[in-house]
KEPAGU-177383 format. One record per residue (C-alpha): residue in three letters; x, y, z. Coordinates in steps of 0.1 Angstrom, whole numbers, m for minus. Layout:
BEGIN
+-----+-------+-------+-------+
|   r |  east | north |    up |
+-----+-------+-------+-------+
| Ala |     X |     Y |     Z |
...
+-----+-------+-------+-------+
//
This chain:
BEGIN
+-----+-------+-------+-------+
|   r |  east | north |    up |
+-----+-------+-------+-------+
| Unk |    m8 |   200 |    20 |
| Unk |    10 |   175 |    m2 |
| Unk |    m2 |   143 |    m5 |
| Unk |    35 |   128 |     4 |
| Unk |    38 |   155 |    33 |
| Unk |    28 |   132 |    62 |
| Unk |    38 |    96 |    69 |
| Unk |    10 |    76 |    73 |
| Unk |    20 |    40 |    83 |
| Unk |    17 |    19 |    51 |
| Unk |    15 |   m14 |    41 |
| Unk |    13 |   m26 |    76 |
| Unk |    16 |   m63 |    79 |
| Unk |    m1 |   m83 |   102 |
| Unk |    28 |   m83 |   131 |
| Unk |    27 |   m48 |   130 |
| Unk |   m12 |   m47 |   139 |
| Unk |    m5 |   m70 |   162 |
| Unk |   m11 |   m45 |   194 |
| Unk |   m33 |   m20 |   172 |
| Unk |   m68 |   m13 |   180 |
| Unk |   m99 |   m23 |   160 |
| Unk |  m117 |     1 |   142 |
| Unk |  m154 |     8 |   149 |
| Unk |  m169 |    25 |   123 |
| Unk |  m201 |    35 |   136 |
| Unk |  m214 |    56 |   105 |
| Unk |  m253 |    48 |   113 |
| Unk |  m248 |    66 |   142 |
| Unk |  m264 |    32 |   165 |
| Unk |  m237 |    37 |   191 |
| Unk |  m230 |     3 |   195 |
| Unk |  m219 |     9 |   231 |
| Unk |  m227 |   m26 |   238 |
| Unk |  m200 |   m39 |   218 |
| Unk |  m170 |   m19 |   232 |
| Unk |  m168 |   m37 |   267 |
| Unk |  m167 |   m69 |   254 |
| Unk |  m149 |   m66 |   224 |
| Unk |  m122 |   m51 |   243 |
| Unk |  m123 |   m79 |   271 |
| Unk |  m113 |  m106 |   241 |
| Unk |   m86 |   m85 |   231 |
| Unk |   m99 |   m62 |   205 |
| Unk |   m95 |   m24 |   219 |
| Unk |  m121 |   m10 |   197 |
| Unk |  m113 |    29 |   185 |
| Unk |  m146 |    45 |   176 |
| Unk |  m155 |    69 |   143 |
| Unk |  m183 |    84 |   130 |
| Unk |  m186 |    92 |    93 |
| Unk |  m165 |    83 |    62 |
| Unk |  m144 |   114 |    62 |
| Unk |  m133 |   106 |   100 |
| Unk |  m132 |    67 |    92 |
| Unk |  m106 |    75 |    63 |
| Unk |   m87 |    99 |    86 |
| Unk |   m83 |    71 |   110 |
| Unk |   m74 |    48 |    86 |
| Unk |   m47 |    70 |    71 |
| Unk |   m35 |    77 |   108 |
| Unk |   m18 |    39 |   120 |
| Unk |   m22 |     9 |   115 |
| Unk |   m56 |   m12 |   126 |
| Unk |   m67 |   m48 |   130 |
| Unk |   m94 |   m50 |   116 |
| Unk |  m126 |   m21 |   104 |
| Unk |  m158 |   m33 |   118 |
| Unk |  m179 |   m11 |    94 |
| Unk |  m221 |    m4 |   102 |
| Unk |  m227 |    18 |    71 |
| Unk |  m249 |    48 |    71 |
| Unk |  m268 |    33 |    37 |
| Unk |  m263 |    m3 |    19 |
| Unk |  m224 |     2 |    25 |
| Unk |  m210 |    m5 |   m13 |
| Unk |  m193 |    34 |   m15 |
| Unk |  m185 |    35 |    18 |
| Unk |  m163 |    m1 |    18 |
| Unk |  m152 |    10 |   m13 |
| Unk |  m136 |    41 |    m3 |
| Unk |  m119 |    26 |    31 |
| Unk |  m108 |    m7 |    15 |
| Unk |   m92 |    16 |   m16 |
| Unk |   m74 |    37 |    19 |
| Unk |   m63 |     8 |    37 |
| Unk |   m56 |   m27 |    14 |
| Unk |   m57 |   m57 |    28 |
| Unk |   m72 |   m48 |    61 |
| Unk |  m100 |   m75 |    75 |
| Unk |  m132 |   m63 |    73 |
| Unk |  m163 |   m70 |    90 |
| Unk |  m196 |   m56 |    76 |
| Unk |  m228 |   m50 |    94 |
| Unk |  m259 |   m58 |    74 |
| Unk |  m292 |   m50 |    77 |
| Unk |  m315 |   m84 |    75 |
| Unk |  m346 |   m61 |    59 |
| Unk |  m328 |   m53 |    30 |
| Unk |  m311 |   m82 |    14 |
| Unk |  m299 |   m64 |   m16 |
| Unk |  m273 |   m50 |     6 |
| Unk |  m254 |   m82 |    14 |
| Unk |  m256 |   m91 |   m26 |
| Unk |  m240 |   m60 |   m28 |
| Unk |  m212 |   m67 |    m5 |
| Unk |  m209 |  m101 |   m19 |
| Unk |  m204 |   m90 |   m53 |
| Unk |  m173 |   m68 |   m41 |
| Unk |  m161 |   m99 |   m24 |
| Unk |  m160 |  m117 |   m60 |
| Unk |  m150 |   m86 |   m77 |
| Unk |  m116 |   m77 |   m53 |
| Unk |   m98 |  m113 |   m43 |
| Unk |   m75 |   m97 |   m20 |
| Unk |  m104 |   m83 |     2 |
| Unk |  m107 |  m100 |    35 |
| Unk |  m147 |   m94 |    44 |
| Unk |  m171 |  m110 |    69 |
| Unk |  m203 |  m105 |    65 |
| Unk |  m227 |   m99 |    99 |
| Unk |  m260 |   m88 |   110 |
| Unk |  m267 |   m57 |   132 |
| Unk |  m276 |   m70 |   164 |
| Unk |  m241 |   m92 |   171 |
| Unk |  m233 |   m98 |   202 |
| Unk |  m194 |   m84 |   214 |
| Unk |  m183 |  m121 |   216 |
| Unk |  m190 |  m129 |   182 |
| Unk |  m177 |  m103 |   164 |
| Unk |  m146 |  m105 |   185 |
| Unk |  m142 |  m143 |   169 |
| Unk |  m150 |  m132 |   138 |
| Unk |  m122 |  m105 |   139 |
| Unk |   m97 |  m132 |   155 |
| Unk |  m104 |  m157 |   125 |
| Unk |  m105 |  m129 |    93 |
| Unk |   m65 |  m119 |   112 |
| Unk |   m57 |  m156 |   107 |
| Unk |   m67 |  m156 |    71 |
| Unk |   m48 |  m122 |    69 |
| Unk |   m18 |  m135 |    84 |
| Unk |   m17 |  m162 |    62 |
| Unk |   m19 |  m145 |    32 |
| Unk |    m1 |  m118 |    41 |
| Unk |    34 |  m144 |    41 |
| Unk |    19 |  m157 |     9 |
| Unk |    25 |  m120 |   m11 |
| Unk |    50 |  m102 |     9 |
| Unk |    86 |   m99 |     9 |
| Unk |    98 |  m115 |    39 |
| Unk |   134 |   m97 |    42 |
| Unk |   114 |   m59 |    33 |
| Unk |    74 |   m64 |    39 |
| Unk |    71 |   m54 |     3 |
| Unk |    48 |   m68 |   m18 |
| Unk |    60 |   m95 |   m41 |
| Unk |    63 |   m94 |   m77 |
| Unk |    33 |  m112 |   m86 |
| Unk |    13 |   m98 |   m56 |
| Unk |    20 |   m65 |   m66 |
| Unk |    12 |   m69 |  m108 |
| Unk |   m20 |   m76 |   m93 |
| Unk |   m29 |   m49 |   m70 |
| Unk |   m14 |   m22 |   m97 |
| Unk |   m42 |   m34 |  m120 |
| Unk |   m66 |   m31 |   m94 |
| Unk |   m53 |     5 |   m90 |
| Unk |   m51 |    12 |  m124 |
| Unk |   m90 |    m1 |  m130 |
| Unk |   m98 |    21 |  m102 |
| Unk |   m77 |    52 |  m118 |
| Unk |   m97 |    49 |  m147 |
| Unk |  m133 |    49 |  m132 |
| Unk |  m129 |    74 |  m109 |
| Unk |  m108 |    97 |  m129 |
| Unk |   m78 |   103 |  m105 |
| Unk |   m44 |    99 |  m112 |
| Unk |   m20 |    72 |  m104 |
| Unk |    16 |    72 |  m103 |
| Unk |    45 |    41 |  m113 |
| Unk |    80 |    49 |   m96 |
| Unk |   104 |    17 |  m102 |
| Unk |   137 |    22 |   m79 |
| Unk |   169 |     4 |   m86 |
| Unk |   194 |     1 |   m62 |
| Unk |   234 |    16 |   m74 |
| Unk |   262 |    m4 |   m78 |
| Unk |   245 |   m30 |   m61 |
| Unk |   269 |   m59 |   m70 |
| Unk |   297 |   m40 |   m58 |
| Unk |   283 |   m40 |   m20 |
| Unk |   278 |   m75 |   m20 |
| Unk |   320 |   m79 |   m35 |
| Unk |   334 |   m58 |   m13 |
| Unk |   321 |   m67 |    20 |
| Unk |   291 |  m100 |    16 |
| Unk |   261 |  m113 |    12 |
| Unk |   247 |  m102 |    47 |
| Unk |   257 |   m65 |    41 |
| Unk |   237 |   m66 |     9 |
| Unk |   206 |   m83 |    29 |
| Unk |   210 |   m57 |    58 |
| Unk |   206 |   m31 |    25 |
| Unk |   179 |   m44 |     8 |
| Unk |   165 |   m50 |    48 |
| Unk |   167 |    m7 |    49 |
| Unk |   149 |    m2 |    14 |
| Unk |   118 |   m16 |    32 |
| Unk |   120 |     5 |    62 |
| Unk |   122 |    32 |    42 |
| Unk |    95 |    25 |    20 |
| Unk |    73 |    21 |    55 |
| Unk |    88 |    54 |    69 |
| Unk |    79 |    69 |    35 |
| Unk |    44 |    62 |    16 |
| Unk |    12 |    66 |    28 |
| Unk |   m17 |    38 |    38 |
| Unk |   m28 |    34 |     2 |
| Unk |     3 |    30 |   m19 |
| Unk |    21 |     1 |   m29 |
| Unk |    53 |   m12 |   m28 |
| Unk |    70 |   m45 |   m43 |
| Unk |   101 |   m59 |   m43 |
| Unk |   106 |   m67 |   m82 |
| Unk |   135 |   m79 |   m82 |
| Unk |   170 |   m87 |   m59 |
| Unk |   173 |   m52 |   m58 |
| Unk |   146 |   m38 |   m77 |
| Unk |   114 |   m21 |   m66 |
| Unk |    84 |    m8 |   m80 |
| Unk |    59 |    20 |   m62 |
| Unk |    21 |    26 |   m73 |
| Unk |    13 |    59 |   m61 |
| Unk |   m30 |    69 |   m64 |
| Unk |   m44 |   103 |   m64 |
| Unk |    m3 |   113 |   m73 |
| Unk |     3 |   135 |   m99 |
| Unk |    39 |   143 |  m113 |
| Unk |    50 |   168 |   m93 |
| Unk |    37 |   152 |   m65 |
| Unk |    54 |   118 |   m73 |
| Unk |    87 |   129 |   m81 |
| Unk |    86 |   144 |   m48 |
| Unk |    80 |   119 |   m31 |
| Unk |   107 |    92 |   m50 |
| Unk |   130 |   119 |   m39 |
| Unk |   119 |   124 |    m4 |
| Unk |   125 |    77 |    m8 |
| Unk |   160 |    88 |   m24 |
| Unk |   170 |   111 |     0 |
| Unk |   160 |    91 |    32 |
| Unk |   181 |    61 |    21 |
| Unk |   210 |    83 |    13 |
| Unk |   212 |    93 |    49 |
| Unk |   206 |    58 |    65 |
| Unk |   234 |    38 |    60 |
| Unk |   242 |     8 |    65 |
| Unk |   274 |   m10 |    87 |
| Unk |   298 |   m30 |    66 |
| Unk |   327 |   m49 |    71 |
| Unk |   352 |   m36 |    97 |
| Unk |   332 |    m7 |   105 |
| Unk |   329 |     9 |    70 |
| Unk |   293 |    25 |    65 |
| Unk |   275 |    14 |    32 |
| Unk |   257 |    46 |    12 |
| Unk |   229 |    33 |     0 |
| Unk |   218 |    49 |   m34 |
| Unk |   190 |    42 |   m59 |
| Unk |   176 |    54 |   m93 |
| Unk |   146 |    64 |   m95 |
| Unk |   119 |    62 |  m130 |
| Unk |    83 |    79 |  m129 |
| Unk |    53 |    76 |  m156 |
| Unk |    17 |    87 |  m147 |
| Unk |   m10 |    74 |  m158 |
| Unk |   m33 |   106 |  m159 |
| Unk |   m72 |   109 |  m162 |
| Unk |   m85 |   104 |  m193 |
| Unk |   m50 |    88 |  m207 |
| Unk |   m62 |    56 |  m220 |
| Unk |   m25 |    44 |  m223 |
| Unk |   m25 |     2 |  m211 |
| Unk |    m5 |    m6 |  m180 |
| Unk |    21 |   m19 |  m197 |
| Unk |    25 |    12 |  m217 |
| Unk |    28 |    33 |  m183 |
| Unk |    54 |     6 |  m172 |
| Unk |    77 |     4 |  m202 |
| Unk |    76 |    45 |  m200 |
| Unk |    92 |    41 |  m162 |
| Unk |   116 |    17 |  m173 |
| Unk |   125 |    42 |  m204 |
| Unk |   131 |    69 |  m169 |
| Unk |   145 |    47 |  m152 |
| Unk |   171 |    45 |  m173 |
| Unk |   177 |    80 |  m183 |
| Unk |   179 |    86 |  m144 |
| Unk |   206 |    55 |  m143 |
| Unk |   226 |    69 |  m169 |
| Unk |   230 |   100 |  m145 |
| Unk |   253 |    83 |  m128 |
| Unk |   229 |    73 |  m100 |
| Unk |   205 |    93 |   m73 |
| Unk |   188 |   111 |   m98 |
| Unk |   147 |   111 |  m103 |
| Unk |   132 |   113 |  m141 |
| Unk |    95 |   117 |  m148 |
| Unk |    93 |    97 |  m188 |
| Unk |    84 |   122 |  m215 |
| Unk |    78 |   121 |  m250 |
| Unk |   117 |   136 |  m257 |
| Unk |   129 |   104 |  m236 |
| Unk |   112 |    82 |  m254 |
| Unk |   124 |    98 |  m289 |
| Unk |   164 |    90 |  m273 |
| Unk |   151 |    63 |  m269 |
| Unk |   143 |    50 |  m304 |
| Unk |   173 |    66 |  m316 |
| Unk |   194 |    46 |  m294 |
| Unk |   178 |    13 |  m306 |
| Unk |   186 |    22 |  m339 |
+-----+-------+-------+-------+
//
């Protein structure tokens, strides 16, 4: 099956895990039955798993409130892999107390990912303290969750989202999968905003992100760029994979649009620009980037809705246009 095939609920803000359950991922195999009753009498419906690959699949499935994670070994592969499936979701890890090592461990990937939200707790808590625990790491996650997204589209913003594609990039690199840049700019943007106003082109820019959330899965990104510009990080996404899905995101918007003025509805159209950063392509970031621009605009100069993956011949034009 593709890996685009299947919406899977991403980027989930805080609001939207508002009424989601917590996720009990018992990969030990303890049962922690004594934690269920009360963590779900302080308002923390716990959803139990059993294993990474069922944990992932969970993950990947809707959105969560937090992962309460008691790891079948120390725990650094396993939170590595569900942190990598589901960004930015709170997490609270059960430790061991007869083998030390494993909250250095856990510490270290604390210090080493600033955008992971992780508690630290021995096996053995009682229901009611892992509840507050959970209550206070959806504070934190609330908090910064205004600080880096888009309010208008739940995107990430700029900044915020330059620094989770070099987190995906690192991670690209040391695990040798591939990872996909999309940038999407909106057509004939200005002209919505002349012909009808200002709230027609926030009620547009509004649908982008719905789309988006319709559209990509748990672990990709999206940022809002720009006033009408947006950027996607696809992992594991390949080229035929990624143009597929930017025009699965093209499509979708074509056939939502938004009400204008006096009843007119407003197409909404984008461009979309594709690099990938493939294993063992030891290209810099910025390199990848300036290729999707280089798309970008061979895909604007199509007179709008079209999808172009950069290649070499592109980037030849290119030159020759600068000249």
């Amino acid at each position: 099956m593709p890996l685009h095939e299947v919406v899977l609920h991403p980027f989930a803000g805080p609001r939207h895990r508002a009424e989601s359950p917590v996720l009990l991922a018992d990969h030990r195999g303890a049962g922690l039955s004594s934690l269920h009753a009360e963590l779900a009498e302080r308002g923390c419906v716990p959803v139990v798993t059993h294993g990474l690959g069922e944990t992932l699949d969970a993950l990947r499935g809707g959105p969560h409130r937090a992962l309460v994670l008691d790891p079948a070994g120390v725990g650094g592969v396993e939170l590595e892999e569900l942190v990598r499936a589901a960004p930015g979701l709170p997490v609270v890890l059960f430790l061991d107390p007869e083998t030390p090592e494993a909250g250095l461990e856990a510490l270290e990937a604390r210090e080493s990912d600033p955008g992971l939200l992780l508690d630290l707790a021995h096996r053995g808590i009682g229901g009611r303290e892992l509840a507050l625990r959970v209550h206070a790491l959806e504070r934190a996650a609330a908090w910064r969750h205004r600080a880096s997204h888009d309010e208008r589209t739940e995107c990430l913003r700029p900044e915020a989202f330059d620094r989770r594609l070099v987190e995906q990039a690192s991670a690209s690199r040391r695990h040798g999968f591939p990872l996909a840049l999309a940038l999407l700019d909106l057509d004939e943007f200005g002209r919505v905003n002349k012909r009808h106003d200002h709230t027609v082109g926030d009620r547009v820019i509004t649908r982008v992100g719905e789309v988006l959330r319709r559209t990509l899965r748990s672990e990709d990104l999206a940022g809002r760029v720009g006033g009408d510009e947006f950027a996607l990080a696809l992992p594991y996404t390949g080229a035929a994979e990624a143009e597929a899905c930017a025009r699965r995101v093209l499509a979708e918007l074509a056939r939502t649009p938004v009400a204008g003025r006096a009843g007119v509805q407003v197409t909404v159209s984008a461009s979309a620009g594709l690099a990938v950063l493939a294993p063992g392509d030891e290209a810099p970031l910025e390199l990848v980037r300036r290729r999707a621009e280089v798309a970008l605009r061979a895909a604007k100069h199509q007179g709008g809705g079209a999808c172009v993956i950069w290649s070499e011949r592109q980037a030849e034009d290119a030159l020759a246009a600068a000249e």
